[in-house]
DRENDO-1510 file (C-alpha; in Angstrom, 1 decimal, always signed):
<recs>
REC; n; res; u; v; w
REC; 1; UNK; -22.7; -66.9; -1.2 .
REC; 2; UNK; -21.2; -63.1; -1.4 .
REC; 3; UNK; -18.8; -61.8; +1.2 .
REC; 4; UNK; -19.2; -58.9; +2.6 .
REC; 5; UNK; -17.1; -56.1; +0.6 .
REC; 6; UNK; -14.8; -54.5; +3.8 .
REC; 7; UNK; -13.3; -51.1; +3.1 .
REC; 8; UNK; -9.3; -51.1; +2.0 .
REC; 9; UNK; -7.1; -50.7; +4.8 .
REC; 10; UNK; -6.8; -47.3; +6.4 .
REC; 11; UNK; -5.5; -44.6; +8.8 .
REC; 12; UNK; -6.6; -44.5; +12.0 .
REC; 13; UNK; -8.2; -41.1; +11.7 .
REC; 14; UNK; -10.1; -42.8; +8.5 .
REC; 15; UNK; -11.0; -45.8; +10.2 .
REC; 16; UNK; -13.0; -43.4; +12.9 .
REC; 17; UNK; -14.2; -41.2; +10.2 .
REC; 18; UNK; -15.6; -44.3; +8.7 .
REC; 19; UNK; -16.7; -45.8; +11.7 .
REC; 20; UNK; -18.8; -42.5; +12.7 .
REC; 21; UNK; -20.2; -41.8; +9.7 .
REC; 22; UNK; -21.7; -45.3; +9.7 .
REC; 23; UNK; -23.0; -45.3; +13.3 .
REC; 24; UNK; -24.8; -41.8; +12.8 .
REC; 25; UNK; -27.7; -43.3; +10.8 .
REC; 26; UNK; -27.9; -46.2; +13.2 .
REC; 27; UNK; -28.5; -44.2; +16.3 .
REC; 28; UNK; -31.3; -42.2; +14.1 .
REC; 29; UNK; -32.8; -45.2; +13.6 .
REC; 30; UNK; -32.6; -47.8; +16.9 .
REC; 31; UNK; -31.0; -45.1; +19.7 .
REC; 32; UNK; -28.1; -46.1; +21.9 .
REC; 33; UNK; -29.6; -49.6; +21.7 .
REC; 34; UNK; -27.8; -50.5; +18.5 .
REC; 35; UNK; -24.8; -53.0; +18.8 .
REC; 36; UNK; -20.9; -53.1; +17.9 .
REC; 37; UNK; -21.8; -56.0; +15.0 .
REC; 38; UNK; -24.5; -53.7; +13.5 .
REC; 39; UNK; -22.3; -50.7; +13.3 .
REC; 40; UNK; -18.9; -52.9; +12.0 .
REC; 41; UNK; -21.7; -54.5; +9.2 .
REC; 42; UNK; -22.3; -50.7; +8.2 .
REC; 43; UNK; -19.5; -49.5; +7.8 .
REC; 44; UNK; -17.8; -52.9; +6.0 .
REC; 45; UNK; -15.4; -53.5; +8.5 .
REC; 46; UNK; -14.1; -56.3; +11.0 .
REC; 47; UNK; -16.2; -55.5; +14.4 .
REC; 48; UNK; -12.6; -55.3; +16.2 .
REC; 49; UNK; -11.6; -52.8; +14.1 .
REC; 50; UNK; -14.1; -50.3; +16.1 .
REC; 51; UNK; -11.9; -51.2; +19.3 .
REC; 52; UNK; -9.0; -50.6; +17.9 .
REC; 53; UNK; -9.5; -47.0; +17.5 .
REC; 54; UNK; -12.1; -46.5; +20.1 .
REC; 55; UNK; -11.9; -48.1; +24.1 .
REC; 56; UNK; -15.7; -49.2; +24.0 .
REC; 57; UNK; -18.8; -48.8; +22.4 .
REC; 58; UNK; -20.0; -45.3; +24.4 .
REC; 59; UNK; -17.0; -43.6; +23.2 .
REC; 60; UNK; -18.2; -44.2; +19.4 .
REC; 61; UNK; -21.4; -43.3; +20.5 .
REC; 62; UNK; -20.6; -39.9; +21.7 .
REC; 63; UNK; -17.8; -39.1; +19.0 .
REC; 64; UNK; -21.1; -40.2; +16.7 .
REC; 65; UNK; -23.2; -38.1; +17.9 .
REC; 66; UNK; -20.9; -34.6; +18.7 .
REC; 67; UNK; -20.5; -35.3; +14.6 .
REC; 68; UNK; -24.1; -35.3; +14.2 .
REC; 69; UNK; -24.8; -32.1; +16.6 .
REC; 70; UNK; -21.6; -29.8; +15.0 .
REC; 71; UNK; -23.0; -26.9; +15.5 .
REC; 72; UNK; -20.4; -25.2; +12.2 .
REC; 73; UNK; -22.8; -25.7; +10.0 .
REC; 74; UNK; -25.9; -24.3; +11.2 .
REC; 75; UNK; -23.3; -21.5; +12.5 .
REC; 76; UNK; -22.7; -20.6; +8.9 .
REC; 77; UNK; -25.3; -20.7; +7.4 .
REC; 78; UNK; -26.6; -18.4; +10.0 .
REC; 79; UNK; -23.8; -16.2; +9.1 .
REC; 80; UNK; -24.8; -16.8; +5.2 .
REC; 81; UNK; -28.1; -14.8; +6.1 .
REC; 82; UNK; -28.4; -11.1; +4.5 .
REC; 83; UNK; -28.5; -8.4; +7.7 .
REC; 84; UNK; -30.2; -6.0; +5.2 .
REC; 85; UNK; -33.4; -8.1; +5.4 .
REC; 86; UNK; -36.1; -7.0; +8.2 .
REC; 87; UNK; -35.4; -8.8; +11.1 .
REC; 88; UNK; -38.8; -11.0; +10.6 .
REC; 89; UNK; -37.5; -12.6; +7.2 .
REC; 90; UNK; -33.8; -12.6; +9.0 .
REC; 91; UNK; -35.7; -14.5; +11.6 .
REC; 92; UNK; -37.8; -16.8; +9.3 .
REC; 93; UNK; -34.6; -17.8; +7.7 .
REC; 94; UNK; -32.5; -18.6; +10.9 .
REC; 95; UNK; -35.6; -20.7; +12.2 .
REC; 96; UNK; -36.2; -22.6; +8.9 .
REC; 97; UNK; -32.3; -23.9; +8.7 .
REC; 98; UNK; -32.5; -24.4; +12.7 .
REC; 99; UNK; -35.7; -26.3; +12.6 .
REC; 100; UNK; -34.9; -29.1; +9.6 .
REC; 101; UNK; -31.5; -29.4; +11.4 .
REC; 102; UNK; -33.2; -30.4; +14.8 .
REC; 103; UNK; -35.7; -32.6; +12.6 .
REC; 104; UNK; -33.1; -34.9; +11.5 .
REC; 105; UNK; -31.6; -35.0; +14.6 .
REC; 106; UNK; -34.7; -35.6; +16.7 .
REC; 107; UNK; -34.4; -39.2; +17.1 .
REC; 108; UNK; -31.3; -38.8; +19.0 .
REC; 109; UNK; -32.2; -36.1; +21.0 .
REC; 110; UNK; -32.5; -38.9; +24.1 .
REC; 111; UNK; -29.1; -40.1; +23.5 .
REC; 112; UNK; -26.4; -37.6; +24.9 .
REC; 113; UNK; -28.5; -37.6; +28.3 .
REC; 114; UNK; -27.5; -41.3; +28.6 .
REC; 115; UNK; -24.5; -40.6; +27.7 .
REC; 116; UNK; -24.2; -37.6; +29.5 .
REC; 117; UNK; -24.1; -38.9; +32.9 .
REC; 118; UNK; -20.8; -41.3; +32.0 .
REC; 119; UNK; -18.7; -38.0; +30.6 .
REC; 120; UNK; -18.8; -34.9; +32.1 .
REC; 121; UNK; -16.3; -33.7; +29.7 .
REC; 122; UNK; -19.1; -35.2; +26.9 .
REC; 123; UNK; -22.0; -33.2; +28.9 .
REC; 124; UNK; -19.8; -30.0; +28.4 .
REC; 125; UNK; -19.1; -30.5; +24.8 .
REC; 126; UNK; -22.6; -30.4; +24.1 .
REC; 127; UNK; -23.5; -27.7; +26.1 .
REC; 128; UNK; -20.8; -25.7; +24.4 .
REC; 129; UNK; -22.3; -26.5; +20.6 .
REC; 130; UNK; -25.6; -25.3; +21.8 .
REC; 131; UNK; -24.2; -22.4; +23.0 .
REC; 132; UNK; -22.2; -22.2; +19.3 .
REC; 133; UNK; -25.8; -22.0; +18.1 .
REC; 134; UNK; -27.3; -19.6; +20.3 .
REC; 135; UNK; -24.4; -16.9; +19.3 .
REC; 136; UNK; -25.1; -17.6; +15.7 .
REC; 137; UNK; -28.8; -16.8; +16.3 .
REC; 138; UNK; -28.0; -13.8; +18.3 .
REC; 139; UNK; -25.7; -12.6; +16.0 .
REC; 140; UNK; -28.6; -12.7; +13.1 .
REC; 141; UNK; -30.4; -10.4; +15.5 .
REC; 142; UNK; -27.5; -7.9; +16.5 .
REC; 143; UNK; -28.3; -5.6; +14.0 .
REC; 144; UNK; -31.9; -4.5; +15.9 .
REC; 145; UNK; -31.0; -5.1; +19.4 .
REC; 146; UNK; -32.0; -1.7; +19.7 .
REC; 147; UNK; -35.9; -3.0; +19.7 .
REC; 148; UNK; -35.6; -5.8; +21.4 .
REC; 149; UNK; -37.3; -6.2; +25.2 .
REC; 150; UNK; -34.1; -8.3; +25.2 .
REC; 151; UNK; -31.0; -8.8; +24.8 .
REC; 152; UNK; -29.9; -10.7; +21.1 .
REC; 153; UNK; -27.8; -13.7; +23.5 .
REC; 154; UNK; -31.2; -13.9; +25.5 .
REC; 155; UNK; -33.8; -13.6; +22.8 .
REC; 156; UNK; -32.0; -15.9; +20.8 .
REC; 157; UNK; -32.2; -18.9; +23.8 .
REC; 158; UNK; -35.8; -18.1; +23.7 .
REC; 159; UNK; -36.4; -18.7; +20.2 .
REC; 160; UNK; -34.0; -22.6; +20.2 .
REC; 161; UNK; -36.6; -23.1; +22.9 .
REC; 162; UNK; -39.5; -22.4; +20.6 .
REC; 163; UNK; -38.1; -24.3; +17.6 .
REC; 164; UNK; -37.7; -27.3; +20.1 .
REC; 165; UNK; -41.0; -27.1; +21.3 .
REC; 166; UNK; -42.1; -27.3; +17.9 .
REC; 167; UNK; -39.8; -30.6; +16.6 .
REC; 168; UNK; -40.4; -32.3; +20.2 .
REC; 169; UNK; -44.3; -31.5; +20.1 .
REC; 170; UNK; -46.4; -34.3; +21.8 .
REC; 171; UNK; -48.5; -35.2; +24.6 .
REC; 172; UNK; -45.4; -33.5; +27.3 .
REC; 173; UNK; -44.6; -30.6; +25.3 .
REC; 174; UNK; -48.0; -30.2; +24.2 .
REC; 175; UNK; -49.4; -29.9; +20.1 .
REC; 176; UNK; -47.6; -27.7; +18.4 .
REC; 177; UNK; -47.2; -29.7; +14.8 .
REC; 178; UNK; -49.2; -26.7; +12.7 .
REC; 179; UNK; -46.8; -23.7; +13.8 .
REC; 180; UNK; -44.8; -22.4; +11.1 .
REC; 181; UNK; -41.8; -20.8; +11.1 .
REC; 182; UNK; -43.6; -17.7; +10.8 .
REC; 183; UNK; -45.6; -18.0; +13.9 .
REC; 184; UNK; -42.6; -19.5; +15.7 .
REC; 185; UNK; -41.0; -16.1; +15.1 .
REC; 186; UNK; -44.2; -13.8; +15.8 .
REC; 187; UNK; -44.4; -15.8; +18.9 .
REC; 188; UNK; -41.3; -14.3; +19.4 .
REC; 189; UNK; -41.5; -11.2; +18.7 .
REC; 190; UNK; -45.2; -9.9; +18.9 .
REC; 191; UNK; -45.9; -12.6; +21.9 .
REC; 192; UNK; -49.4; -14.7; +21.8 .
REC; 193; UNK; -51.9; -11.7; +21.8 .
REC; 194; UNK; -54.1; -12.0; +18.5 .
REC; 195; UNK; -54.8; -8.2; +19.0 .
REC; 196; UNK; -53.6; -5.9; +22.0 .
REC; 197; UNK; -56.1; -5.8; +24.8 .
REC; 198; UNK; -58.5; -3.1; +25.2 .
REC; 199; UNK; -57.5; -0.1; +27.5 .
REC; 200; UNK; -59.6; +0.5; +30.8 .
REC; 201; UNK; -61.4; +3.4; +30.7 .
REC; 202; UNK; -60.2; +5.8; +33.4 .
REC; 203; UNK; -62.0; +7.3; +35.7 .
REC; 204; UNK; -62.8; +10.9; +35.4 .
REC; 205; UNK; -62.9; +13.0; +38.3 .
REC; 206; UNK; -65.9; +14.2; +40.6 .
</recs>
């Protein structure tokens, strides 16, 4: 019978490197309901090694998962993208990256509100990577703030909102599976009007 190979010995800061990177694809693929054994077995190491770097299961979970959300990135490669383009193809770009990021991620998009309500400080973190994204986005549409209805830092929360909708479509946020990034940005930008309505005729007077 083979034994398991287990990973040399290590620093601690290794040891959670290792120990994160292993539990990342777990939680993509059974949620928070994974256990301590499946994530050791991953990872090739003894299951007390998780508890000697981390106090309990929950706080691997959410150091797991704030790896998985890092918003730096997505924040650069928002960055990456050429302001000299119109603000349409700027905006194509910026949802295309934003989109396939949320698509690998969307399996654990249930987890940080379970493990939200244990860790405030957890609950803020996350809050404050969105927000890292958001100024990215807004940033990509600083150069025309000039046209917008809105401001960039507003426009740009509407827009996450929209490329949510579409990765989280279902029977709650309703079918939205055959937008593409080109109508989640004329969504945006040119609203849901096909063709503008027609004017009332005014009245002339008596």
């Amino acid at each position: 019978m083979t034994k398991r190979r287990r990973v040399p010995a290590m620093a601690p800061e290794a040891r959670r490197a290792v120990l994160i990177a292993a539990t990342i694809p777990l939680l993509r693929a059974h949620g928070t309901a994974l256990s301590t054994r499946q994530i050791a077995e991953a990872a090739g190491v003894a299951e007390g090694t998780i508890f000697g770097v981390f106090p309990d299961k929950a706080s691997l979970l959410r150091a797991a998962l704030m790896s998985a959300f890092d918003p730096e990135p997505a924040v650069e490669a928002l960055k990456a993208i050429d302001p000299a383009l119109d603000l349409r193809e700027r905006l194509c770009r910026a949802v295309t990256l934003l989109r396939e990021g949320m698509s690998a991620n969307a399996r654990l998009m249930a987890a940080p509100r379970e493990l939200m309500t244990e860790d405030a400080e957890f609950h803020q973190r996350m809050f404050d990577m969105r927000n890292r994204i958001a100024a990215g986005l807004a940033a990509v549409m600083e150069p025309d703030r000039d046209r917008l209805r809105r401001a960039p830092e507003a426009a740009a929360h509407l827009l996450l909102m929209l490329v949510a909708v579409r990765v989280h479509h279902g029977p709650v946020m309703g079918d939205f599976g055959d937008m593409d990034d080109e109508e989640t940005v004329s969504i945006l930008l040119d609203g849901l009007l096909v063709r503008p309505l027609p004017t009332p005729p005014t009245e002339s007077a008596p």
